[in-house]
N, C-alpha and C positions, 0 to 999 in steps of 0.2 A: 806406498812404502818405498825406501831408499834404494836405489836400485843395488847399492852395495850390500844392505843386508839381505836383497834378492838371492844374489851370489852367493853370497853365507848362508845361506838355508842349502841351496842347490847341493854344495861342497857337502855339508854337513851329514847329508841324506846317505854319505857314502861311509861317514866314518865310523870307525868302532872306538866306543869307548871304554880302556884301561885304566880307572882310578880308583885307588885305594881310601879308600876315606878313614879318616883318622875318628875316633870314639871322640865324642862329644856332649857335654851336658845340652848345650843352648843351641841347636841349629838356624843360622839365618837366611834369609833369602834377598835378594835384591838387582837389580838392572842396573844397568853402565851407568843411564844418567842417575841413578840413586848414587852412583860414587864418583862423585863427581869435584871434590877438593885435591888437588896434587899435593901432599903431604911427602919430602922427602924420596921426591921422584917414583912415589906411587900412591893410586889414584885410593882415596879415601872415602867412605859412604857417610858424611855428617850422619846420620840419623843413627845407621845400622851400625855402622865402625862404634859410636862413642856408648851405645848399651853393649857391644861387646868388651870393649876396652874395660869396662863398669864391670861388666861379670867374671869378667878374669880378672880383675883386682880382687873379687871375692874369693877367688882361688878356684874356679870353675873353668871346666874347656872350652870352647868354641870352635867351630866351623860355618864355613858361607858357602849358600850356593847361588851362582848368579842366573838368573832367570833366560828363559829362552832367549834365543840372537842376540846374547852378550858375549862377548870377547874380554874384558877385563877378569883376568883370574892369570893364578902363578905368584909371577915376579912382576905382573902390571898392577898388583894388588895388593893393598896395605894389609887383607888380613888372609887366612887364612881359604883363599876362594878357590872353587872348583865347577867343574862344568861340566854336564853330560852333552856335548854339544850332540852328537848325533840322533841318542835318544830324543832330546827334545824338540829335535829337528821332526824326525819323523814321526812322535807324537803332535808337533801345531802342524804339520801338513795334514792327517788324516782329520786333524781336527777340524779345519779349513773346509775339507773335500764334506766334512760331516752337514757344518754350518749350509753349506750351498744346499745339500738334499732337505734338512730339515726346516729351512725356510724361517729363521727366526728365531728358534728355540734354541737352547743353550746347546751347544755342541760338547756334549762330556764325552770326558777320552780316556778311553780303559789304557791306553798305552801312558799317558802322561803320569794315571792313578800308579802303576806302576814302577816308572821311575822313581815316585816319591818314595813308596814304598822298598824297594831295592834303596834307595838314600838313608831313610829314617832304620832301617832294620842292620844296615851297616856301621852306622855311628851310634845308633846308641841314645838320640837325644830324646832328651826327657821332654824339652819346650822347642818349641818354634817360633821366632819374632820375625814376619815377612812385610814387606810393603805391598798389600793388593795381594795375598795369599789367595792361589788358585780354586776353585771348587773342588777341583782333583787332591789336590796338596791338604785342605782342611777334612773333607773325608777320609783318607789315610792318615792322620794324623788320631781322628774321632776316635777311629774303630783301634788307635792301639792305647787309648787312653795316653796321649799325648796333649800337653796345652797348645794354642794354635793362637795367635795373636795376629791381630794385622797396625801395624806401625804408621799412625797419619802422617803422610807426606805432603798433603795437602789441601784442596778445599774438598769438605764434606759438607752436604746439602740434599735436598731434596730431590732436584732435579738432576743430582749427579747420578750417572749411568753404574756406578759400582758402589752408590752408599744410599741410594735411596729406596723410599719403601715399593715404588712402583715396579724397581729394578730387584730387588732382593726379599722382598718382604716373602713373595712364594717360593725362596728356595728351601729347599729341605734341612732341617734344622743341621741335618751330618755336613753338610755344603758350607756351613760358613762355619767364622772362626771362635773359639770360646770367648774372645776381645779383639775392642778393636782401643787402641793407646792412642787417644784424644789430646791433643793442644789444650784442647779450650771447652770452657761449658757449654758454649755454642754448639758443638761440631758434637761433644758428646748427646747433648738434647735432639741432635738430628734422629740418632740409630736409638735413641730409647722411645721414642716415638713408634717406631715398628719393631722393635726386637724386644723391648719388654728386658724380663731377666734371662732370655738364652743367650744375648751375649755380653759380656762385662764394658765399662765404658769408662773405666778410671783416667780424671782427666793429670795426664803426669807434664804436662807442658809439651814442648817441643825441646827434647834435650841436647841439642845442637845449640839451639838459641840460650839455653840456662847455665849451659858448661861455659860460657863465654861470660854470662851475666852474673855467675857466681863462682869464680874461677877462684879453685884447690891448688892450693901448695902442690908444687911438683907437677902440674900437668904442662908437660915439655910442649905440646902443641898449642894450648891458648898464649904461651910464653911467645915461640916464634911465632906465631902471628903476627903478634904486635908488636915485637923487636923488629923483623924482618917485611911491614906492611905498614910502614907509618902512613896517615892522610898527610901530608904537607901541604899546609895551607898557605899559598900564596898571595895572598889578598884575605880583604876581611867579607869576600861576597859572603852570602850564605848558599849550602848544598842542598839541591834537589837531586834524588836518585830517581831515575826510570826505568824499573823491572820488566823487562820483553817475555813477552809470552811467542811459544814457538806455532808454526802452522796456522799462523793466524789468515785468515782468504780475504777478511772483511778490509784489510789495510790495504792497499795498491804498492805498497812498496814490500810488505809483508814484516814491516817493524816497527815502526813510526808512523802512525799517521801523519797527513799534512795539515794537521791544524797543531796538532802539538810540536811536528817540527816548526811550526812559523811561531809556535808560542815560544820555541827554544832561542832561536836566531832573535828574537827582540826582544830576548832578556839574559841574553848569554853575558851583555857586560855590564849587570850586576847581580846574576845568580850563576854559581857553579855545577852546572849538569852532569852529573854520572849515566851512563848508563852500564845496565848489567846483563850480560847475553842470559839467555835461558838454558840451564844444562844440557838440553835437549840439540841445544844449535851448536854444542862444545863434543860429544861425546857420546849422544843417545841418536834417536830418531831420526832425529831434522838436523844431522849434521853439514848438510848439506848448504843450509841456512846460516852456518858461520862465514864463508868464502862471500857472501851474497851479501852479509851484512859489511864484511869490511868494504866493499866496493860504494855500496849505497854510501857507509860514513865516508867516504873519501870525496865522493862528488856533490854530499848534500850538505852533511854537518861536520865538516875537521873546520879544528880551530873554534867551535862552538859546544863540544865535547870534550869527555873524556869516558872511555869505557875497558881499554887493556887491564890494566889496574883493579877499579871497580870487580871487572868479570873474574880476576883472578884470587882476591884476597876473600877471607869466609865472610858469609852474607851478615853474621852475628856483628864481626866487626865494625865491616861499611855501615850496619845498621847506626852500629854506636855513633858513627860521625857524621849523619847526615843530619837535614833539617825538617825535609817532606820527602813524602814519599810517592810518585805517579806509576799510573802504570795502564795499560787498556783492561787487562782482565787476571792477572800473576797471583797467586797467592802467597805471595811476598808480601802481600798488603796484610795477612793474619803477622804474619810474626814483625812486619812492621809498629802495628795494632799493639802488639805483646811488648814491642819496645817500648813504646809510649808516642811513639811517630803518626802522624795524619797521614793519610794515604786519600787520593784522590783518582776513581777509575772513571775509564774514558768507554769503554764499551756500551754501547745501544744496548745490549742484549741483557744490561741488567737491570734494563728501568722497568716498573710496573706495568706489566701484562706482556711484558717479554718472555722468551724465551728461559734466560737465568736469572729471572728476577727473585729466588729467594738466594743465591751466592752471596755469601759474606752478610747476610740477616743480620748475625749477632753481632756485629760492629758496627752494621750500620746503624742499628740501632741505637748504640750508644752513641755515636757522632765521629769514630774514631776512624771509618770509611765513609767515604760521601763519593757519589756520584756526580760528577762533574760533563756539563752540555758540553757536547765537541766543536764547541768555538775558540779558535785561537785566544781572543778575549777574557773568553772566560776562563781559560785553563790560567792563561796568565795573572788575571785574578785572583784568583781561588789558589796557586803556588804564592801568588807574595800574601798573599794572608795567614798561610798556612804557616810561613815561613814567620812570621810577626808572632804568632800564637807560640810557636815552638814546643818542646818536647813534654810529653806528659808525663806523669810518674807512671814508671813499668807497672804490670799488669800483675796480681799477684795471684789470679784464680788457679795459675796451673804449678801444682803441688810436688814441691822437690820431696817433701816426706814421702808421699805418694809412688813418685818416680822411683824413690830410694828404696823402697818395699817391693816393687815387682822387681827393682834390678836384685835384690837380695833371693828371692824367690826364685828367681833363672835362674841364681848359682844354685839352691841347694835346696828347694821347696820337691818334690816329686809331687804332690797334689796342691797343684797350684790354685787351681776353679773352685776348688772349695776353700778356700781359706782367703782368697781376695775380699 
C-alpha cells in the first residue's frame, strides 16, 4: 500500500467525525479513482456522477459517500460527497487486525456495518448505487428494505476475486447486493451463473460510454468535451490507443512492456500512439506510479508518444477517435469492444490454462478482443491490421430503455426489486 495512504489511515484513527448529512432519495458510493474526470476544476465519477446527474433530473435528491482512504469530497467534488474518514478508518484497521486472526475468511466488521447504518438512517435513502458495495454496506441496506445495487466498473468474470462464483457464490444471501448494473451480456451471464434470481442483472450499458454515444440536448459536459478536447490530427497516420493497467510486476518497467515499446518505436512514423494513464496511477492507489511513468516516457518513448492529452480528455471520447485499441490486461478493451474498436491484449495470464484465462470471454469470443503473442512482430502486425479493418458498428446489447427505467426508479420507485 502507498505509504501516503499509510499516513492517512494513521491521522484518521484520531479524528472525530462531524457531518451532517443531507436527506436523500439515491445514496452513492465510490473511491478517488472511480472519480476520476476533472470537470470544472472538480474531480467527477464517469459512472456514479452521470446516474446521479440522471436522477436529479428526475427531480430526486442525491448524496455520495466516498469509500475508505478517499480524500475527494467537499469542494474537490463534483457532487455532493462526504466522508466519515475516522469511522472508516478505524473500522478497516480492526478489520485488517480481524483478517490476520481468521486466516482467510472474510473479516466482517460490526464497526463498518455501523457506519453504514448511522449513513443510511441519517439520509433517508431509499436506494444505493455503489461500485464494489461492501458486505457490510448490503447487509445494512437488506435489513432496512433498502435496494442495494453494485455499479460495473469493470471486468466481471469468473476468476474475478469480487464477482465470481468461487469467491461469492457462499456468501449469505444478506451480504450481497439486490443487482449488480452490467455493461454487457457477457459480464451479466457471469453472476447469473451463480446467483440465479437473488440478484438482478439488467444489462443497462456502461452509461458514461452511452451519454457520449447518444448525446442530449443541453448536456453542458459531453458539449465541453468536445469543444474544449479536440483530436487534431496532424498527419493522416492512423491512431492506436494503449490503455495502462496499474501494479502491473509482470512488466520490468511496470507500463510498457519491451516488446510493445519496440513495436512502438518501429511504427511511430506511420501510426499515432496514445497512451492513457490508468486512474489509479492519477488519483487512486498507485499514485505513485504517475511520477514513475513520466520519467520512463522521457528516457524511452518522447517523441514516439503522446499521453498528456489522451489521459486527460473522457475515455468515451478518445474512444470515438481512435483506430485500435492495445493494452496488456485494462478493461478499457470492454468499452472499447462497446465502441466498435478491436482491442488486442498482451498478457500471458490470459491464454488457455492461465491463470485469467476466462477475462473478456464474451468478446473474445466474438473476435472483438484477440489475444496477441508478446512479439514486437507480432503486435506490430496484428495493430496495422487492426488498423486496415477499422471500426465496427457500435454494439447495441446494452439497453438505454433499460438504463432509462432504473434511472426512473432511483428517483421515485420505493419497491424497486420487485418491479425490475
Amino acid at each position: 500500500m502507498d505509504l501516503a495512504l499509510v499516513q492517512k489511515i494513521v491521522r484518521d484513527l484520531f479524528r472525530i467525525d462531524r457531518i451532517a448529512y443531507p436527506a436523500a432519495d439515491l445514496l452513492t458510493v465510490a473511491h478517488d479513482n472511480d472519480r476520476s474526470y476533472l470537470y470544472n476544476g472538480r474531480y467527477y465519477s464517469p459512472l456514479i456522477d452521470t446516474i446521479e446527474d440522471d436522477v436529479r433530473a428526475e427531480g430526486a435528491q442525491t448524496t455520495s459517500v466516498a469509500r475508505i482512504i478517499s480524500t475527494i469530497k467537499g469542494e474537490r467534488a463534483y457532487g455532493d460527497v462526504h466522508s466519515p474518514e475516522g469511522a472508516f478508518a478505524r473500522a478497516l484497521v480492526q478489520k485488517r487486525l480481524t483478517a490476520v486472526l481468521n486466516r482467510g475468511a472474510y473479516p466482517y466488521s460490526k464497526p463498518e456495518e455501523k457506519v453504514w447504518a448511522a449513513i443510511l438512517d441519517a439520509t433517508g435513502a431509499r436506494s444505493v448505487v455503489a461500485i464494489q458495495p461492501s458486505r457490510e454496506l448490503c447487509k445494512v441496506c437488506r435489513e432496512r428494505g433498502i435496494w442495494v445495487a453494485d455499479m460495473q466498473h469493470g471486468v466481471i468474470a469468473e476468476r474475478h476475486p469480487w464477482y465470481g462464483a468461487q469467491f461469492r457464490a457462499k456468501d449469505p444471501v444478506e451480504q450481497l447486493p439486490n443487482a449488480i448494473l452490467c455493461w454487457d451480456q457477457g459480464s451479466a451471464e457471469v453472476i447469473r451463473q451463480w446467483a440465479g434470481p437473488q440478484i438482478e442483472t439488467p444489462v443497462i450499458g456502461n452509461p458514461w460510454l452511452s451519454r457520449f454515444m447518444r448525446q442530449r440536448p443541453g448536456d453542458a459536459l459531453v458539449g465541453d468535451a468536445q469543444a474544449n478536447a479536440p483530436l487534431e490530427r496532424a498527419d493522416d497516420r492512423k491512431s492506436v490507443l494503449v490503455s495502462l493497467s496499474w501494479g502491473e510486476r509482470d512488466i520490468a518497467n511496470g507500463f510498457i512492456h519491451e516488446e510493445l515499446e519496440a513495436a512502438i518505436i518501429a511504427t511511430s512514423g506511420r501510426l499515432r500512439w496514445l497512451v492513457r494513464l490508468h486512474p489509479n496511477q492519477q488519483i487512486g492507489f498507485a499514485t505513485p506510479e504517475g511520477p514513475k511513468f513520466v520519467r520512463y516516457f522521457n528516457e524511452r518513448l518522447k517523441g514516439n508518444v503522446e499521453w498528456e492529452w489522451p489521459t486527460k480528455v473522457p475515455l468515451p471520447y478518445l474512444l470515438s477517435r481512435v483506430d485500435a485499441h492495445v493494452s496488456w490486461n485494462s478493461s478499457v478493451s470492454i468499452e472499447a469492444a462497446l465502441c466498435g474498436l478491436s482491442t488486442g491484449l498482451l498478457s500471458p495470464h490470459l491464454w488457455p490454462g492461465e491463470a485469467l484465462n476466462d477475462y473478456y470471454s464474451y468478446f473474445r469470443s466474438t473476435g472483438e478482443i484477440q489475444l496477441v503473442p508478446l512479439q514486437r512482430q507480432e503486435i506490430a502486425a496484428w495493430v496495422e491490421n487492426a488498423v486496415k479493418i477499422g471500426r465496427r458498428p457500435q454494439r447495441t446489447d446494452a439497453s438505454e430503455t433499460q438504463y432509462r427505467a432504473i434511472v426512473s426508479k432511483l428517483a421515485g420507485i420505493k419497491q424497486i426489486s420487485a418491479e425490475l
